[in-house]
VODO-691297 format. One record per residue (C-alpha): residue in three letters; x, y, z. Coordinates in steps of 0.1 Angstrom, whole numbers, always signed. Example, Ala and Ser with C-alpha at 12.3 -4.5 7.8 and 13.67 -1.06 7.14 Angstrom:
<recs>
code=ALA | u=+123 | v=-45 | w=+78;
code=SER | u=+137 | v=-11 | w=+71;
</recs>
This chain:
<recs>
code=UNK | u=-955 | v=-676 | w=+2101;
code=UNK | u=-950 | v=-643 | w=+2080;
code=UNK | u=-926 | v=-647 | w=+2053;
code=UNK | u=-905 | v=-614 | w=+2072;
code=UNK | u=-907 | v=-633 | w=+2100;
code=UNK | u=-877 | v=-656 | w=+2106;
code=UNK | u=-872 | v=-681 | w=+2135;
code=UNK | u=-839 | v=-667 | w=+2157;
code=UNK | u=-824 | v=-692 | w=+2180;
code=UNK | u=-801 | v=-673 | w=+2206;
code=UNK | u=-776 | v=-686 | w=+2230;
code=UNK | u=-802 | v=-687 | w=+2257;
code=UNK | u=-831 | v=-704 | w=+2235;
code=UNK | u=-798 | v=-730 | w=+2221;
code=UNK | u=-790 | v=-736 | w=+2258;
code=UNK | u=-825 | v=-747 | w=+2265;
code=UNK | u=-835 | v=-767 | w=+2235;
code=UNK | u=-802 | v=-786 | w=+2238;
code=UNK | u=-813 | v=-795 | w=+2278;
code=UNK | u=-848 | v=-804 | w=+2272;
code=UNK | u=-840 | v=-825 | w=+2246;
code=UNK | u=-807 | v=-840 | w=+2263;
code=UNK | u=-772 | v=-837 | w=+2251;
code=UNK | u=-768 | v=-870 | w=+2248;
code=UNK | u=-801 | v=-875 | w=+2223;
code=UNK | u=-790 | v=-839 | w=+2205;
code=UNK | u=-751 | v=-857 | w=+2203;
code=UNK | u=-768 | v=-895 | w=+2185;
code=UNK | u=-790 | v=-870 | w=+2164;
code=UNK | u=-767 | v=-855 | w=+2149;
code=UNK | u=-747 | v=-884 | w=+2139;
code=UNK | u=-776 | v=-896 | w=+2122;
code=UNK | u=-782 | v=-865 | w=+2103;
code=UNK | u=-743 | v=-858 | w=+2092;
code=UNK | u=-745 | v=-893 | w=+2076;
code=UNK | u=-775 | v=-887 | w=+2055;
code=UNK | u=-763 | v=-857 | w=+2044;
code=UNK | u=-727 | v=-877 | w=+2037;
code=UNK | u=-748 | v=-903 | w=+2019;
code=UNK | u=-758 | v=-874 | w=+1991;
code=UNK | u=-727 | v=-859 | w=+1992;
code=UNK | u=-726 | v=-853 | w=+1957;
code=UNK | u=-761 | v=-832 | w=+1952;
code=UNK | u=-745 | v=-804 | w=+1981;
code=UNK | u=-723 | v=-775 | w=+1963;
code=UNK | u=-688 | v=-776 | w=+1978;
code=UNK | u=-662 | v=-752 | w=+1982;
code=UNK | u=-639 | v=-744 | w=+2005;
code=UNK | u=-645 | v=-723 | w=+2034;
code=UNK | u=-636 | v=-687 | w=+2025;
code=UNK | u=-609 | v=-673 | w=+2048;
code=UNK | u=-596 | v=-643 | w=+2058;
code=UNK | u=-570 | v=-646 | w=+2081;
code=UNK | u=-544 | v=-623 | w=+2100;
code=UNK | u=-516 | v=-629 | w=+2125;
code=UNK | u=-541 | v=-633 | w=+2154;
code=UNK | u=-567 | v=-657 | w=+2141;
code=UNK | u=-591 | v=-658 | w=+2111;
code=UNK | u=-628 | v=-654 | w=+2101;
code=UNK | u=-641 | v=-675 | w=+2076;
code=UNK | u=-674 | v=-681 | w=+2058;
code=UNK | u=-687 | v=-719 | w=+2050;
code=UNK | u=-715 | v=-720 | w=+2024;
code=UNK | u=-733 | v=-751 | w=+2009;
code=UNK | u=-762 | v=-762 | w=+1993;
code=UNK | u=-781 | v=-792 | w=+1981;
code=UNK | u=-808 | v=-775 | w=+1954;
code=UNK | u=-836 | v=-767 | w=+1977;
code=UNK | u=-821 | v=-749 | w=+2009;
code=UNK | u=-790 | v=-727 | w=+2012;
code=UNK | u=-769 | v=-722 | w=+2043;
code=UNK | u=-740 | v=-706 | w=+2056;
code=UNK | u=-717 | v=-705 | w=+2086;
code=UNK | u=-695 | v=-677 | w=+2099;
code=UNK | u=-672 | v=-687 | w=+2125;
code=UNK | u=-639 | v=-676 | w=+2135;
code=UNK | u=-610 | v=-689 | w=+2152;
code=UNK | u=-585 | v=-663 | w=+2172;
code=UNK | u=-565 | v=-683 | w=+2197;
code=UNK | u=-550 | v=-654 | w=+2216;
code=UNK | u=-587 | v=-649 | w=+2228;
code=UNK | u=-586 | v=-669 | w=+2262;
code=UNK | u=-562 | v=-651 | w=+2273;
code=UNK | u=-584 | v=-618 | w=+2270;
code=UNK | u=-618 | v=-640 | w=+2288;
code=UNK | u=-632 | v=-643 | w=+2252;
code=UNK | u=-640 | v=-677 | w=+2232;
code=UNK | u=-615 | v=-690 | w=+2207;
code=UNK | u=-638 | v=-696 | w=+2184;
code=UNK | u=-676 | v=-684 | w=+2177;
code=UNK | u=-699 | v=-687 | w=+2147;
code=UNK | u=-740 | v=-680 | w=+2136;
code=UNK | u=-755 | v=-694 | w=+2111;
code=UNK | u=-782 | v=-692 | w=+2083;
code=UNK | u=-808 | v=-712 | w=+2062;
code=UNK | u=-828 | v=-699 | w=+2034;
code=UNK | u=-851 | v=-713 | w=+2009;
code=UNK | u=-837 | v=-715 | w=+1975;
code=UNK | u=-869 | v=-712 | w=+1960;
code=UNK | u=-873 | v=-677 | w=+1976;
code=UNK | u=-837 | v=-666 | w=+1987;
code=UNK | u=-858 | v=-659 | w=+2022;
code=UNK | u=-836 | v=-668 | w=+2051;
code=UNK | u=-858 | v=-696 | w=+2070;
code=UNK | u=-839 | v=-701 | w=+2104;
code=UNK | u=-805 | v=-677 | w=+2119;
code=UNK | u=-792 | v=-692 | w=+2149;
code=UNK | u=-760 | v=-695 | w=+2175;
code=UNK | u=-733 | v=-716 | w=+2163;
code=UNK | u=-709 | v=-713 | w=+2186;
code=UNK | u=-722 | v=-743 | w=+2206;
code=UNK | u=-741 | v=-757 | w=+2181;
code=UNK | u=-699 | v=-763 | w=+2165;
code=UNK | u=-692 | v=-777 | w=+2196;
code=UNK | u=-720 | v=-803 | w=+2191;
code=UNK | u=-716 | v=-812 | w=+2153;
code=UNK | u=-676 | v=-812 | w=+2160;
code=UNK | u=-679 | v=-838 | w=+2183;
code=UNK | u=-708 | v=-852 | w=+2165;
code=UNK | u=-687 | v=-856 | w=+2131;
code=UNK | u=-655 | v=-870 | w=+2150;
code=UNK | u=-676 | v=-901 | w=+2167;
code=UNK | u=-693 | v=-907 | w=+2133;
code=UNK | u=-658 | v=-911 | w=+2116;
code=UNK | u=-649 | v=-935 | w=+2145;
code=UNK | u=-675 | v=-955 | w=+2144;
code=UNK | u=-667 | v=-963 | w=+2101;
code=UNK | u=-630 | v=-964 | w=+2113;
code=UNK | u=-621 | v=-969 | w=+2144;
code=UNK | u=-613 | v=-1004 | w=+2163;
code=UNK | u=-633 | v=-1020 | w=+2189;
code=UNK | u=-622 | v=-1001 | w=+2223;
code=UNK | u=-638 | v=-983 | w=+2252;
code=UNK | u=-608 | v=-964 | w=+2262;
code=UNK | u=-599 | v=-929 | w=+2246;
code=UNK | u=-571 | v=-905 | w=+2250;
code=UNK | u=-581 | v=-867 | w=+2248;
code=UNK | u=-550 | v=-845 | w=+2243;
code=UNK | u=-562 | v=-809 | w=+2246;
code=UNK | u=-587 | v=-805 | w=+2275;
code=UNK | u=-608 | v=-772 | w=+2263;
code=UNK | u=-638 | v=-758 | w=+2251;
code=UNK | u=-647 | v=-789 | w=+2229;
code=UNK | u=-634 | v=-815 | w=+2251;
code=UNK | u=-666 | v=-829 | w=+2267;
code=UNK | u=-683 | v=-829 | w=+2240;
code=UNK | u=-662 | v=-851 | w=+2222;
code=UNK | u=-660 | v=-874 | w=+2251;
code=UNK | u=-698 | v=-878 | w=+2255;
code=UNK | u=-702 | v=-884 | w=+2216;
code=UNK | u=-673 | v=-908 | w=+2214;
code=UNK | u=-694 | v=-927 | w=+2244;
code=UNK | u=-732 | v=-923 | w=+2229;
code=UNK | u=-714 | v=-930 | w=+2193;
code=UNK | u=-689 | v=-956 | w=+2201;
code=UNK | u=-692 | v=-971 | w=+2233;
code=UNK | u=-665 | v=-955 | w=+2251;
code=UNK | u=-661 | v=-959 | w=+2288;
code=UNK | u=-625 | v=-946 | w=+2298;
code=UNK | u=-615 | v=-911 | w=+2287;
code=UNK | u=-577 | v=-905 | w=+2300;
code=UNK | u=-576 | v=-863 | w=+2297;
code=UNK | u=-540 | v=-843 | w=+2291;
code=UNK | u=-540 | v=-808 | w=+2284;
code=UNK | u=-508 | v=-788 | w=+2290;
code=UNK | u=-527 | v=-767 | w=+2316;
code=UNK | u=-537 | v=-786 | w=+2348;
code=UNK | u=-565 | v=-763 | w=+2352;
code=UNK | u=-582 | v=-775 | w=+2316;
code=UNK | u=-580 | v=-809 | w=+2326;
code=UNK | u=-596 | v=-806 | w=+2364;
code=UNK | u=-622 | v=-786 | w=+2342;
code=UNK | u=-631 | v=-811 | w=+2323;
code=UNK | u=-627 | v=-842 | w=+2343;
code=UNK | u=-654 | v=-819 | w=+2370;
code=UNK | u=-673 | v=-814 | w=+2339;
code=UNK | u=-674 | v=-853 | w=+2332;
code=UNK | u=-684 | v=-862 | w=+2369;
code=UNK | u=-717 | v=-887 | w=+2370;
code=UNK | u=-715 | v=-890 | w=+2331;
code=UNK | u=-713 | v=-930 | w=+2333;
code=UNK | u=-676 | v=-925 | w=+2324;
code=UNK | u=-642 | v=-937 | w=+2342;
code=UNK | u=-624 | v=-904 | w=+2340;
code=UNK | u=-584 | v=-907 | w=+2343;
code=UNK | u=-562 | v=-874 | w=+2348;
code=UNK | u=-527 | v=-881 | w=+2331;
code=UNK | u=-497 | v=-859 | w=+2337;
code=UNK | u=-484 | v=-863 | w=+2301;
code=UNK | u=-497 | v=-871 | w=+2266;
code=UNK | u=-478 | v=-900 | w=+2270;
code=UNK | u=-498 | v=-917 | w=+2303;
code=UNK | u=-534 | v=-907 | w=+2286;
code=UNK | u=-526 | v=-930 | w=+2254;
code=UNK | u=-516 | v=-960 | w=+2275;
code=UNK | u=-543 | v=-988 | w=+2266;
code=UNK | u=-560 | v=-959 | w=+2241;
code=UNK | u=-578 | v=-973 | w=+2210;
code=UNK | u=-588 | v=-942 | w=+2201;
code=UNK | u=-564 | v=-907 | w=+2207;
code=UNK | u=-582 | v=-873 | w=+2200;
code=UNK | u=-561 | v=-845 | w=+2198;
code=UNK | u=-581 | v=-811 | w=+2199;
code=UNK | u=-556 | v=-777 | w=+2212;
code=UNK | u=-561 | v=-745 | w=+2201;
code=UNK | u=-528 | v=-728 | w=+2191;
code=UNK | u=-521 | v=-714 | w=+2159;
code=UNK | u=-488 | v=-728 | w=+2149;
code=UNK | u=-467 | v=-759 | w=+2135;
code=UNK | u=-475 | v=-783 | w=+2167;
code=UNK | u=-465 | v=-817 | w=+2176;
code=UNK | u=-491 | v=-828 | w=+2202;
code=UNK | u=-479 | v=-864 | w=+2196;
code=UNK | u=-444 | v=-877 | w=+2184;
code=UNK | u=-441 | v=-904 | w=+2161;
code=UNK | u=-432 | v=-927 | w=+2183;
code=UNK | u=-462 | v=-924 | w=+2203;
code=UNK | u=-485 | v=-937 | w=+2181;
code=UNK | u=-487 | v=-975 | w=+2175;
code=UNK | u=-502 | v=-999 | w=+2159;
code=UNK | u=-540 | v=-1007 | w=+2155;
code=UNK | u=-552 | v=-972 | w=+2172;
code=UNK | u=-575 | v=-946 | w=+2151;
code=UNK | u=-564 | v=-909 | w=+2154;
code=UNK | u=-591 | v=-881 | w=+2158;
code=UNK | u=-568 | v=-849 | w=+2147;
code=UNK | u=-594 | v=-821 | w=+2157;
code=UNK | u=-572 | v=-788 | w=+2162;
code=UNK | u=-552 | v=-787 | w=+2132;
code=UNK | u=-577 | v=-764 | w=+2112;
code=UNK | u=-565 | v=-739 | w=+2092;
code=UNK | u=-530 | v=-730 | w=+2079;
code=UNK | u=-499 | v=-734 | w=+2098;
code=UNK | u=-517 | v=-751 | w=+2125;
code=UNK | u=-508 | v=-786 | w=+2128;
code=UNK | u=-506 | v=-814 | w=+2160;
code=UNK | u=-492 | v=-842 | w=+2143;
code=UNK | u=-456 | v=-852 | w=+2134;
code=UNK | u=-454 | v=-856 | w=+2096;
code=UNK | u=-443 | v=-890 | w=+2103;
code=UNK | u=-473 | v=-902 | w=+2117;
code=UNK | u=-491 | v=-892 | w=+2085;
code=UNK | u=-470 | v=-914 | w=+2064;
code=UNK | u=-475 | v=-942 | w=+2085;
code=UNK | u=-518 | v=-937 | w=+2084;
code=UNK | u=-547 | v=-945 | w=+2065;
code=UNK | u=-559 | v=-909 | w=+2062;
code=UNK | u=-594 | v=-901 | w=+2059;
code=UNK | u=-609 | v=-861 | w=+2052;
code=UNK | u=-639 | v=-845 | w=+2046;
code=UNK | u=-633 | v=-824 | w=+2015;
code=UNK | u=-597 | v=-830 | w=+2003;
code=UNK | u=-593 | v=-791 | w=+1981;
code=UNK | u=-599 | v=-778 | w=+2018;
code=UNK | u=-579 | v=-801 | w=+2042;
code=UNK | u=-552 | v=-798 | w=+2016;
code=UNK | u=-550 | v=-759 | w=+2031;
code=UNK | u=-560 | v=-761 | w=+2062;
code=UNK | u=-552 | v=-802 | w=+2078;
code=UNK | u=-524 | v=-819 | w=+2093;
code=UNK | u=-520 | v=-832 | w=+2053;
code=UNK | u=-505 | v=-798 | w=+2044;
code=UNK | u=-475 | v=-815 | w=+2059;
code=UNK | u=-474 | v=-835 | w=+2029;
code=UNK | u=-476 | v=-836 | w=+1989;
code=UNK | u=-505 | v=-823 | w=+1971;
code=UNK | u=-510 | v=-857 | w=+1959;
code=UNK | u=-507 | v=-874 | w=+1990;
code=UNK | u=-533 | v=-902 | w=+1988;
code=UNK | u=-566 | v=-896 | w=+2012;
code=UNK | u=-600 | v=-910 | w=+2012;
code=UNK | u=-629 | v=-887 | w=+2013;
code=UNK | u=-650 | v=-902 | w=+2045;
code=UNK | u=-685 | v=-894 | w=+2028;
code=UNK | u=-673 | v=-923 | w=+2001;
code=UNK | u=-667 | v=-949 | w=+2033;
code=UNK | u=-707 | v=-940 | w=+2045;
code=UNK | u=-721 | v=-943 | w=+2009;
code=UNK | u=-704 | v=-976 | w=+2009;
code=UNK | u=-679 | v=-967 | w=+1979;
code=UNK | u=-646 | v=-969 | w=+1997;
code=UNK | u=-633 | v=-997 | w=+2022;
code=UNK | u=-626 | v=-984 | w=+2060;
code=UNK | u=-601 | v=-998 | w=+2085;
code=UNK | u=-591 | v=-1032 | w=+2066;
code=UNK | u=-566 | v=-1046 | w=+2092;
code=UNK | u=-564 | v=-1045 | w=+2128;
code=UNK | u=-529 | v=-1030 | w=+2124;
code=UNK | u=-538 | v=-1002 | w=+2103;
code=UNK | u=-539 | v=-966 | w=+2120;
code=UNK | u=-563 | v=-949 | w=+2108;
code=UNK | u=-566 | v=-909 | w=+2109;
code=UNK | u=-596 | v=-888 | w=+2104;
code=UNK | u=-582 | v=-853 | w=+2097;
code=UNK | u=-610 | v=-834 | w=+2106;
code=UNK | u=-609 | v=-795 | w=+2102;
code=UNK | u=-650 | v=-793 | w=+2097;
code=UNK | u=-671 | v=-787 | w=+2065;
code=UNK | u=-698 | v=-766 | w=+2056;
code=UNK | u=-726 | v=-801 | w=+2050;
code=UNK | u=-720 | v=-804 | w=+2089;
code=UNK | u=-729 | v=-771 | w=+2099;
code=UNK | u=-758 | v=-775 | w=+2073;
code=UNK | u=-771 | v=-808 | w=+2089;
code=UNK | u=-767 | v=-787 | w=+2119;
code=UNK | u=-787 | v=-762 | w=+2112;
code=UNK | u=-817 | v=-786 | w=+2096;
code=UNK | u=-816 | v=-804 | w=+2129;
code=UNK | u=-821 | v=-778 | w=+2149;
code=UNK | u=-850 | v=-760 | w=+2123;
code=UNK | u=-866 | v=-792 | w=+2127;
code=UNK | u=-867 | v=-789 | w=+2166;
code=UNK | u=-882 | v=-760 | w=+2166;
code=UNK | u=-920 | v=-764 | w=+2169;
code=UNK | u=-914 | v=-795 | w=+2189;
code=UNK | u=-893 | v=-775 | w=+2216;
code=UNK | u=-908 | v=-736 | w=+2205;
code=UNK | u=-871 | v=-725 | w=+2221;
code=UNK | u=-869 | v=-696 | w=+2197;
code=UNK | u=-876 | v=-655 | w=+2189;
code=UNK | u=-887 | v=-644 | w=+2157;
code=UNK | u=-870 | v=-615 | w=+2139;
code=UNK | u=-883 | v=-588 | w=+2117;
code=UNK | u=-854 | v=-584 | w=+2096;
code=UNK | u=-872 | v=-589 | w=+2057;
code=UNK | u=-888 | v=-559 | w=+2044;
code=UNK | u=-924 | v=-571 | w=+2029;
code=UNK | u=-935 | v=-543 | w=+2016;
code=UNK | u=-980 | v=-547 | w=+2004;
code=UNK | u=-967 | v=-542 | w=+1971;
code=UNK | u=-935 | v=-557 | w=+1964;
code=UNK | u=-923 | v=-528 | w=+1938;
code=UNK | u=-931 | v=-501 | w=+1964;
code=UNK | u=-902 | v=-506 | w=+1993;
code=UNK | u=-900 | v=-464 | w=+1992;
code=UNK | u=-936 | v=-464 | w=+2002;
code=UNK | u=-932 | v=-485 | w=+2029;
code=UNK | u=-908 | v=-465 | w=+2046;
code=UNK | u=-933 | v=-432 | w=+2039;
code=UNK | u=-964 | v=-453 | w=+2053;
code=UNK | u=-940 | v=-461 | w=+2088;
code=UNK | u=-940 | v=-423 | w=+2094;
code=UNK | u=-977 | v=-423 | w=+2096;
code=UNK | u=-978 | v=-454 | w=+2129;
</recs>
């Protein structure tokens, strides 16, 4: 392929790759590609995710890189969309070759987050969480589904008890789930859906100080998947629960800002979950123990992302290519190549 020439993957083309390969394989694959990455943790560049927010919402960038290729997400997250027909949140992303700076693959990454979300949630479960095959999803949105079909490809989950404040959310989803080899169960409260729940995933969208579940809610032995709380002053916990938790992040200098753990003190002890997967850091150690992963998403996700889907491409050849570098013959003479258009 011509180095000007870059490999586009559009919401159509994502659609279709993701079907002809199969959710459920794209959901597995994924897992095993975020742990690899979160085996070398230490070779990618980390920082967190710059933000710029505003009353309604906030658009961020998430870079990374581990020496050879660069990428980057943008991806925003404006609550007050759904009520206008628009998404929540969207994103695209980009890969480029270090080497070079050339971008290699720009793609959709609205549902390609919805993917590595869920993906990155049953992969923490599966180092943390207990032996169960019910869940309880609290929040019954544009992620829900996907969480519940990772949590069953990932961790063997066979009963997913749905809540969502709006009833219409939850039929959504539990017609969504129909003839996905799971037991579905509608609840009427958050409440009812963590009755005989191992594992409790809380994923709503509102921006503000939340308390999806109350501390007394919560008991022993469970493993808590807090999804929503994302960026700051959105929370879904009470800060009680925290205190009583073995709490598990991605990158602490961003969860700090943006978790459920900017409830607490700065130096509020958490266990970065790349350590548990390299094999440097113990997991759950008691069946007691509650266990939180206090997931708000890093950029080495989205970058595993990304590779996965580069990778597909000339198995699946779901994609457009774009003209966007400018490859002039000679690389000095970019004013010449604009002269020598005039002349086609």
């Amino acid at each position: 392929m011509a180095l000007n020439l870059v490999p586009f993957v559009s919401v159509d083309k994502m659609m279709k790759l993701v079907l002809h390969l199969g959710i459920e394989r794209v959901l597995r694959d994924l897992v095993a590609e975020i742990e690899a990455d979160f085996r070398r943790w230490p070779l990618f560049d980390k920082t967190p995710r710059i933000a710029s927010h505003s009353d309604v919402g906030v658009i961020e960038l998430m870079p990374t890189s581990d020496g050879e290729t660069y990428g980057f997400k943008y991806v925003n997250g404006h609550p007050f969309n759904m009520k206008k027909g628009l998404q929540t949140v969207t994103a695209f992303g980009l890969l480029a070759d270090v080497s070079t700076g050339y971008p290699v693959l720009l793609s959709e990454m609205t549902i390609l987050t919805a993917l590595r979300t869920a993906a990155t949630s049953a992969m923490a479960a599966k180092w943390l969480g207990p032996k169960t095959d019910t869940m309880a999803l609290i929040g019954n949105g544009a992620q829900a589904e996907f969480q519940a079909l990772a949590f069953r490809e990932v961790c063997g989950i066979r009963e997913v008890r749905l809540y969502d404040l709006d009833p219409a959310a939850t039929a959504k989803c539990a017609r969504n789930l129909a003839g996905r080899d799971l037991r579905v169960v509608s609840c009427r409260t958050a409440e009812e859906a963590i009755q005989g729940a191992g594992i409790i995933t809380t994923v709503t969208a509102d921006k503000q100080y939340a308390t999806i579940l109350t501390d007394n809610l919560v008991g022993s032995g469970v493993h808590l998947n807090a999804v929503g709380g994302d960026c700051p002053g959105k929370t879904e916990l009470h800060r009680d629960i925290l205190l009583r938790s073995s709490i598990f992040v991605e990158y602490p200098a961003q969860t700090r800002i943006e978790g459920e753990i900017q409830q607490l003190a700065p130096d509020h002890p958490v266990v970065e979950l790349w350590r548990v997967i390299a094999g440097e850091a113990p997991g759950r150690t008691s069946a007691a123990e509650i266990t939180l992963f206090d997931s708000v998403g890093f950029a080495i996700e989205d970058f595993s992302a990304l590779r996965y889907i580069r990778g597909k491409l000339a198995e699946t050849g779901l994609h457009d290519n774009l003209d966007m570098i400018a490859d002039p013959d000679d690389p000095r003479d970019l004013f010449g190549m604009i002269l020598r258009a005039a002349k086609t």
